[in-house]
N, C-alpha and C positions, 0 to 999 in steps of 0.2 A: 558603870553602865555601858554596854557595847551595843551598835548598830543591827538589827537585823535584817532591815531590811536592802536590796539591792540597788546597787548605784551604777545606772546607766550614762556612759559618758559620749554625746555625742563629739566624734573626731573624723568624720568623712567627707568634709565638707574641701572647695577647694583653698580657702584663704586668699583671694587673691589678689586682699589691701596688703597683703605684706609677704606673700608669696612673689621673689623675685630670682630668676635666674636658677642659680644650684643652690639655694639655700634651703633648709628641712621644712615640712607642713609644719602651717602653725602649731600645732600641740606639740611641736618639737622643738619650736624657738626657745633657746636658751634662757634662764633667768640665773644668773650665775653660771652654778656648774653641771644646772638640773632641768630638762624642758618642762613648760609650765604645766604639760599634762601630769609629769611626775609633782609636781609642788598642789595640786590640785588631787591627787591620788591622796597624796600625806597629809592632805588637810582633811580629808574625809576619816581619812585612817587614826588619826590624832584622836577623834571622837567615837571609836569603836566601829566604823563601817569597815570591812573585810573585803565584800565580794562583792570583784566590779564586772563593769560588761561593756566594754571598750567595741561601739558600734563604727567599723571602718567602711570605707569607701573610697575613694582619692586620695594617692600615699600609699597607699595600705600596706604595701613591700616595707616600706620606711617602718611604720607602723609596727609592722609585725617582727622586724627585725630588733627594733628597740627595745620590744617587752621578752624579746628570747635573750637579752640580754641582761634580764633584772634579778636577782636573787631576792625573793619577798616572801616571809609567810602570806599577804596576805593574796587572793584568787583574784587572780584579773586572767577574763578571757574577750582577746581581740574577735570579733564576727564580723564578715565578711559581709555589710548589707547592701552591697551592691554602689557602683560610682556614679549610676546616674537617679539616686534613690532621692527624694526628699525628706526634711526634717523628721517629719509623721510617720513617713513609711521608713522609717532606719528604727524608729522603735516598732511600728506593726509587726517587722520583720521578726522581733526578737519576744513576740509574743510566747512562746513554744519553753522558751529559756526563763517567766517571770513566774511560774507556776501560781496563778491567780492569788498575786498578792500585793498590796503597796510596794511601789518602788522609788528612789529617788532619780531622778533625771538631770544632768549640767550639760552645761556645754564646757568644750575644754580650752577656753579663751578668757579665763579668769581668773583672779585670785581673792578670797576674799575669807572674812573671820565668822560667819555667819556661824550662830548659835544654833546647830542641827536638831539639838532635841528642842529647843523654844522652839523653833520651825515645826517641828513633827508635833508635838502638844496644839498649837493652833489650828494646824490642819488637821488633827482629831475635833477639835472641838466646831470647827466649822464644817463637820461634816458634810462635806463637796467632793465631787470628783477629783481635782487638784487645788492645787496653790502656789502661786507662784512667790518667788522672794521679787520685792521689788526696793532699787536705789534711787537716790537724791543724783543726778547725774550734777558734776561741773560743767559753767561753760568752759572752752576751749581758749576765751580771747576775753579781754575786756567788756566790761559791760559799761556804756553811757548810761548817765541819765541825761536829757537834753530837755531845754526849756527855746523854740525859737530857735535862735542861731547859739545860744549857748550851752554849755556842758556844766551841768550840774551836780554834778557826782561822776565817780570812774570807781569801778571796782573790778578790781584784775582778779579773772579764771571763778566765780561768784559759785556757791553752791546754789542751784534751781531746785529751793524749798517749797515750792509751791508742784514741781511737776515732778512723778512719779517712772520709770523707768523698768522694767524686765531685768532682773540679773541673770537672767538665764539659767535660774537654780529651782525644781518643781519636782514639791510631792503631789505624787501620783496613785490612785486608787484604779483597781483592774479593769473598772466598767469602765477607762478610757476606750478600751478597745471596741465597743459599740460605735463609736464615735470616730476611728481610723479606716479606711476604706482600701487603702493601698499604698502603694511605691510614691502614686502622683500628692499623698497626701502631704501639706505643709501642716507644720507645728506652729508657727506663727500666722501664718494666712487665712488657715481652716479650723484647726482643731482649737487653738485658744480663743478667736471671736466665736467660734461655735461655745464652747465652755460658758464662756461669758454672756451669752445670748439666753442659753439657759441659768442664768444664775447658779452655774454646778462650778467656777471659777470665784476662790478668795484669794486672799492677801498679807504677805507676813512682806512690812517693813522692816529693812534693814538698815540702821541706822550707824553701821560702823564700817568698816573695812571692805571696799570692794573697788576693782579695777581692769577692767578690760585688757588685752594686747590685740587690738584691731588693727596698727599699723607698725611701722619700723618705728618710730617716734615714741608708740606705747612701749613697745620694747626698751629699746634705750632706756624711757622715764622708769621701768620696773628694775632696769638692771643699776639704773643710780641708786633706787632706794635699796635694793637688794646688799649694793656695795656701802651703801654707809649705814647696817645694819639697823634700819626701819621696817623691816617683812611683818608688817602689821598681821601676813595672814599665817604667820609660822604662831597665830593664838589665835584662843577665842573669844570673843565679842560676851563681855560681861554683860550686855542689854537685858532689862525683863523681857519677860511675855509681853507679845504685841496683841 
């Protein structure tokens, strides 16, 4: 079973918890010997998706230099939506290129095993504008439990099973673009509380494999697992239907 439909990657943003100095934009930070936009192309690609659409902005020389440099069957084309564009408006932009069809949307600061077609069957059957995948986030640090002046429990780095998280991964149906106004528009500020306000925003839990590169630190932790051959997202997430 192959993907048909299109995966839009946003990668225009500036990164800049982990942008320092001469180092590459984040969708270029290495995870071994491959930036994570490319480990994020191949997890798409894994499960039949093809044709992507690499929305640049900040970098974009970088950007576009790297994918002249890929030898792939599969169609990735970098578009230029402007460096001072917002979230909303880097897909508004790329209205003209989705020929009024479902498309998938990520961001390029992840890695994760998500089950694409359990994803796309839910968000058929929820018939909504979109959907987004959302994670179980860790904390970062220990967690007390405290009674008074004492400590009652300690549980280091705990998964937060009760709070829900954006992975930054969303099927998308074409009547978004009623809902986009321009450049100024945000994707998380505007157009998703707007989805949700109308109840035209559901929800595919993801309950396996997923992990940010938000700072140097995330990087490093991806390049540990990557070297002691744990790449949970080089597969896919055996999960039913959520």
């Amino acid at each position: 079973m192959s993907g048909r439909e299109k995966i839009i990657l946003l990668a225009g943003g500036k990164g800049s918890r982990i942008q320092q100095g001469d180092s590459p934009p984040k969708p270029l930070t290495l995870i071994g010997d491959q930036p994570i936009i490319g480990h994020i192309i191949d997890g798409f690609a894994r499960q039949g998706f093809a044709d992507f659409i690499v929305a640049l902005g900040h970098f974009k020389g970088a950007m576009r230099a790297y994918f002249s440099t890929q030898q792939t069957p599969r169609k990735i084309e970098p578009v230029d939506t402007g460096e001072g564009t917002d979230t909303g408006g880097r897909v508004f932009r790329l209205k003209h290129m989705l020929e009024n069809e479902r498309f998938i949307l990520a961001y390029s600061d992840a890695v994760w095993d998500v089950n694409l077609f359990d994803l796309l069957e839910i968000h058929r059957r929820q018939n909504r504008i979109a959907t987004v995948v959302a994670v179980q986030p860790r904390l970062a640090y220990g967690l007390l439990g405290l009674k008074d002046s004492q400590v009652t429990s300690m549980i280091e780095k705990p998964v937060l099973e009760d709070i829900w998280v954006s992975a930054g991964i969303f099927v998308v149906e074409p009547e978004i673009f009623d809902h986009l106004t321009g450049d100024d528009t945000s994707w998380e500020l505007d157009t998703l509380p707007l989805l949700a306000a109308q109840n035209e925003l559901t929800v595919y839990k993801h309950r396996g494999f997923w992990q940010s590169m938000d700072t140097l630190k995330d990087a490093e932790m991806l390049n540990d697992i990557w070297e002691n051959g744990d790449a949970a997202w080089l597969y896919t997430s055996k999960q039913g239907l959520r």
